[in-house]
C-alpha positions as CSV (number, residue, x, y, z in Angstrom):
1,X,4.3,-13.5,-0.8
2,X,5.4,-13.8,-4.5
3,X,3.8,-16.2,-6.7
4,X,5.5,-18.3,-9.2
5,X,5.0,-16.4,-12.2
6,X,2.9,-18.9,-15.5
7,X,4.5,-19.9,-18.5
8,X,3.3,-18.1,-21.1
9,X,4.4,-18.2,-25.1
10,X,6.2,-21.0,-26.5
11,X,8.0,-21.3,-23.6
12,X,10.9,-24.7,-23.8
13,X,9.3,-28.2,-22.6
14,X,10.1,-29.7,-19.4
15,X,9.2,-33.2,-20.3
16,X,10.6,-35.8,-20.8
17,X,11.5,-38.5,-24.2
18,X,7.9,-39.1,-25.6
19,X,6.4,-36.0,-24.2
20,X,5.9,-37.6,-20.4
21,X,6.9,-35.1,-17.9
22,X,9.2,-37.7,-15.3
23,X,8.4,-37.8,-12.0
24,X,11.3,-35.3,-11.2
25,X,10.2,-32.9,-13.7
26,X,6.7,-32.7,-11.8
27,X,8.2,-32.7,-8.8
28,X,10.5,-29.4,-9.3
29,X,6.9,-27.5,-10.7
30,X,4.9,-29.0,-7.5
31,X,8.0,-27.7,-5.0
32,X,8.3,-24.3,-6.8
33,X,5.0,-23.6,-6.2
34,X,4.5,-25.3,-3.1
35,X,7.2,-22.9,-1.7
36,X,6.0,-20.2,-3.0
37,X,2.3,-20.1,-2.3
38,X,2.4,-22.3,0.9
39,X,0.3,-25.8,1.0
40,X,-2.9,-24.5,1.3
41,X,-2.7,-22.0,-2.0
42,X,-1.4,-24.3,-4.3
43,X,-3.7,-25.7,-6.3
44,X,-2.7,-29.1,-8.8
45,X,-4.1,-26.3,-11.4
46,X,-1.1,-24.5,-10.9
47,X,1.6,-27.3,-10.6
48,X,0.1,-28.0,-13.7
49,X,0.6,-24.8,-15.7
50,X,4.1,-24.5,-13.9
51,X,4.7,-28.1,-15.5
52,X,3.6,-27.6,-18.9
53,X,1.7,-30.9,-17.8
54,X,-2.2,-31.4,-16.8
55,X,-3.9,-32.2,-14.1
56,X,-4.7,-35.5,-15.0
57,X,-0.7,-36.4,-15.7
58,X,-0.1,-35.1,-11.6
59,X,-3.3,-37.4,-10.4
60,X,-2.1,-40.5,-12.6
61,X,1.8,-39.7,-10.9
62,X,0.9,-38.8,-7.3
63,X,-2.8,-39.7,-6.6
64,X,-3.4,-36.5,-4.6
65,X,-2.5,-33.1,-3.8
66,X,-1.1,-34.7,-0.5
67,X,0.5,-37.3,-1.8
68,X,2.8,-35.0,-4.4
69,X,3.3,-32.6,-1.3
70,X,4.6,-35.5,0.8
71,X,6.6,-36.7,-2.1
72,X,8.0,-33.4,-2.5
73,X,8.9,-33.2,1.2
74,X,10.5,-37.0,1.0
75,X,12.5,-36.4,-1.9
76,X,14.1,-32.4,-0.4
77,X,15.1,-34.4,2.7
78,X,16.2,-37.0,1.2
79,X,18.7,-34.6,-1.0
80,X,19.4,-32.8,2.4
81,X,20.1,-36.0,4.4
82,X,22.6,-36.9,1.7
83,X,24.3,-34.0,0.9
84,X,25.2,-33.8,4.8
85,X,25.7,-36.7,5.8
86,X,28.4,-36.7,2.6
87,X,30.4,-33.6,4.5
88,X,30.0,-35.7,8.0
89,X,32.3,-38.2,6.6
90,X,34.4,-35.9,4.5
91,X,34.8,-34.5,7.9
92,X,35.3,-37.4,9.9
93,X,39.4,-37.2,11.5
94,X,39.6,-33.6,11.7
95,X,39.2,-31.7,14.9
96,X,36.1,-30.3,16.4
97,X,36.5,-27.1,15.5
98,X,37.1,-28.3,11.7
99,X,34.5,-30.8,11.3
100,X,31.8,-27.9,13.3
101,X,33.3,-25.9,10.4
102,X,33.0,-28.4,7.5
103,X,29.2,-29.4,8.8
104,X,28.1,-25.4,8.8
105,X,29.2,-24.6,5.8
106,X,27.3,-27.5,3.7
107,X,24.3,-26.7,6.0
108,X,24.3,-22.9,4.7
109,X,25.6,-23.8,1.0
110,X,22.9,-26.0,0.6
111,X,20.1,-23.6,1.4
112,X,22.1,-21.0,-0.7
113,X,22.1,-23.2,-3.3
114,X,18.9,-25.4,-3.4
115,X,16.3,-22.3,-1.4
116,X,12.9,-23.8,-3.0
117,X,14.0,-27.0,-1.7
118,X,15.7,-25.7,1.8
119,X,12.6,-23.0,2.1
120,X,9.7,-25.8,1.4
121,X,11.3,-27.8,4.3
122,X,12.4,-25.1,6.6
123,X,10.9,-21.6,5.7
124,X,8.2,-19.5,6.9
125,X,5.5,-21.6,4.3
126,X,5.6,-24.9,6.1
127,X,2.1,-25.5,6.5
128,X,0.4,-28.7,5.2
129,X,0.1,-32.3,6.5
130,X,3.2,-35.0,6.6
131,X,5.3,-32.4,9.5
132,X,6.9,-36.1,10.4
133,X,9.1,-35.6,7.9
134,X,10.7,-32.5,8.6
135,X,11.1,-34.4,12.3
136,X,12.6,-36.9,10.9
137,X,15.0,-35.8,8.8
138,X,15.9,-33.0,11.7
139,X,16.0,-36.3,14.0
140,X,19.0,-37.8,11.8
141,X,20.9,-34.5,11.7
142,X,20.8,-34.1,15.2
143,X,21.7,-37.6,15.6
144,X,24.6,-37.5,13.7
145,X,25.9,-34.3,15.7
146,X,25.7,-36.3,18.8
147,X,27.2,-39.1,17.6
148,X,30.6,-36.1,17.0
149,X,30.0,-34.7,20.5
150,X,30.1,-38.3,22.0
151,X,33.3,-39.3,19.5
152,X,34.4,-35.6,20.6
153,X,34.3,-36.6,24.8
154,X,35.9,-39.8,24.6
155,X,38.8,-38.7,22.7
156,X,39.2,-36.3,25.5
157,X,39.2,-39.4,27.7
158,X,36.0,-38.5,29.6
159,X,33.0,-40.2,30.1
160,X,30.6,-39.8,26.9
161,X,27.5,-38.4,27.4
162,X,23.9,-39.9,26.9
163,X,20.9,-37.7,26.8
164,X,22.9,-34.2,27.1
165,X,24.0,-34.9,23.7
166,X,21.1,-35.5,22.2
167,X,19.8,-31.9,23.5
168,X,23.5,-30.1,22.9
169,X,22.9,-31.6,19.1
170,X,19.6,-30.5,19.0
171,X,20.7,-27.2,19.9
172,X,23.2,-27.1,16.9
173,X,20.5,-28.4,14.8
174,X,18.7,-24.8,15.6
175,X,21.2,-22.6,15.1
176,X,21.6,-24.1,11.8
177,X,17.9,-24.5,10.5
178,X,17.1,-20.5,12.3
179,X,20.1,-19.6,10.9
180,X,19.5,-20.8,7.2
181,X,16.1,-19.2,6.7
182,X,17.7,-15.9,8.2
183,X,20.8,-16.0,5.9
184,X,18.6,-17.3,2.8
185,X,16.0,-13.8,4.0
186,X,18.9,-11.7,4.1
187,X,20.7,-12.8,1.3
188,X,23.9,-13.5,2.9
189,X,26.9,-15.2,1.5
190,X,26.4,-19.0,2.8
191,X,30.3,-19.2,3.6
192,X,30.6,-16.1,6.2
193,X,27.1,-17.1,7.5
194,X,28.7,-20.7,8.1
195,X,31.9,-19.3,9.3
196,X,29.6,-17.2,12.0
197,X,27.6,-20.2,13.0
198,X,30.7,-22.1,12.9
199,X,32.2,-19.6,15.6
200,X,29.3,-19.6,17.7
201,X,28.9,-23.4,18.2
202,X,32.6,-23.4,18.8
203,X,32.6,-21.1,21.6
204,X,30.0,-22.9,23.0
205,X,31.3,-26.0,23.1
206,X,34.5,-24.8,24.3
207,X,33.3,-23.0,27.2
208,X,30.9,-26.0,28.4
209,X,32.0,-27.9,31.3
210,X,31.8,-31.3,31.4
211,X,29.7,-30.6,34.6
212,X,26.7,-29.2,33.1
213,X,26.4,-32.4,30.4
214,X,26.8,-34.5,33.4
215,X,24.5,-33.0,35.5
216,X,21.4,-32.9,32.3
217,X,22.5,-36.7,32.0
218,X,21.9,-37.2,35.9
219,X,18.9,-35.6,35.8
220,X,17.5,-37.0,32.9
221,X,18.2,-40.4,34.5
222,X,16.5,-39.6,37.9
223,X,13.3,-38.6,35.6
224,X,13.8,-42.0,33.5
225,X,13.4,-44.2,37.2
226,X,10.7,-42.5,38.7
């Protein structure tokens, strides 16, 4: 796994007016190397260096290695949440197959464009405490894609579904997290990668019967009254 490579030389400051480094400022270093290294390799030594801060500046801003990991993880969903939920709504009036489209695309051009921030969430180095935040942040997608599969059932005038959509959505989720780290490992273009994933979800949807989201529903309520 590559490292982050040090600053050596008279390399340009990252702080801020005054000579503080912001809170943002430490917080790019800290997911750089976070991503690179993993949780448990990454020592505030490091973050530090990658900084051109001290260790003392990260403890007085975040407390603890866990605590600028977390906020690290907090403020990458927070970006991701946003940036999605900005292209749901751009989205919102077209027809399935557009707004599938629209919401794949984003996905993958976000992790092209922001991997350290996409990778520390969703890549192979995702070891380290506060996991509840990637589950929640992978909670609101998947809530808002079955919120469109609900709004896409009851335009077809048939009944909307309840717990089959939350598991179709999660579903989508996958192919779009999975997806992501492969395109980002392959280096593929984020647009044909969407455009696939796009396809696939499509079909999918377009070949599943109302019967089969009925019959999870039924089934999920039988298990709910026992």
């Amino acid at each position: 796994m590559a490292k982050v490579r040090q600053r050596s030389g008279a390399a340009p400051s990252r702080r801020s007016n005054g000579n503080r480094p912001s809170d943002d400022l430490l917080l790019d270093a800290a997911r750089d190397v976070f991503h690179a290294n993993g949780y448990h390799a990454t020592s505030m030594e490091a973050i530090a260096q990658q900084a051109d801060a001290t260790k003392p500046t990260l403890y007085s801003h975040f407390g603890s290695k866990d605590q600028l990991y977390r906020a690290c993880l907090v403020r990458e969903a927070d970006k991701l949440r946003e940036w999605l939920f900005a292209a749901y709504e751009s989205a919102s009036g077209l027809s399935m197959e557009e707004q599938v489209k629209a919401d794949m695309v984003a996905f993958f051009r976000y992790a092209s464009e922001h991997p350290a921030g996409f990778g520390l969430l969703f890549g192979d180095v995702t070891s380290g405490p506060n996991a509840e935040i990637r589950d929640e942040l992978v909670l609101s997608i998947s809530g808002q894609i079955a919120m469109r599969i609900r709004a896409y059932y009851t335009l077809r005038a048939l009944p909307a579904p309840e717990q089959s959509a939350e598991l179709l959505a999660s579903m989508l989720a996958g192919i779009a997290i999975h997806g992501g780290r492969q395109a980002l490992a392959l280096e593929l273009p984020p647009h044909e990668v969407g455009l696939f994933a796009t396809a696939l979800a499509h079909a999918g949807l377009k070949h599943l019967a109302p019967v089969h989201m009925e019959n999870i529903d039924r089934t999920a309520s039988g298990l709910h009254a026992q």
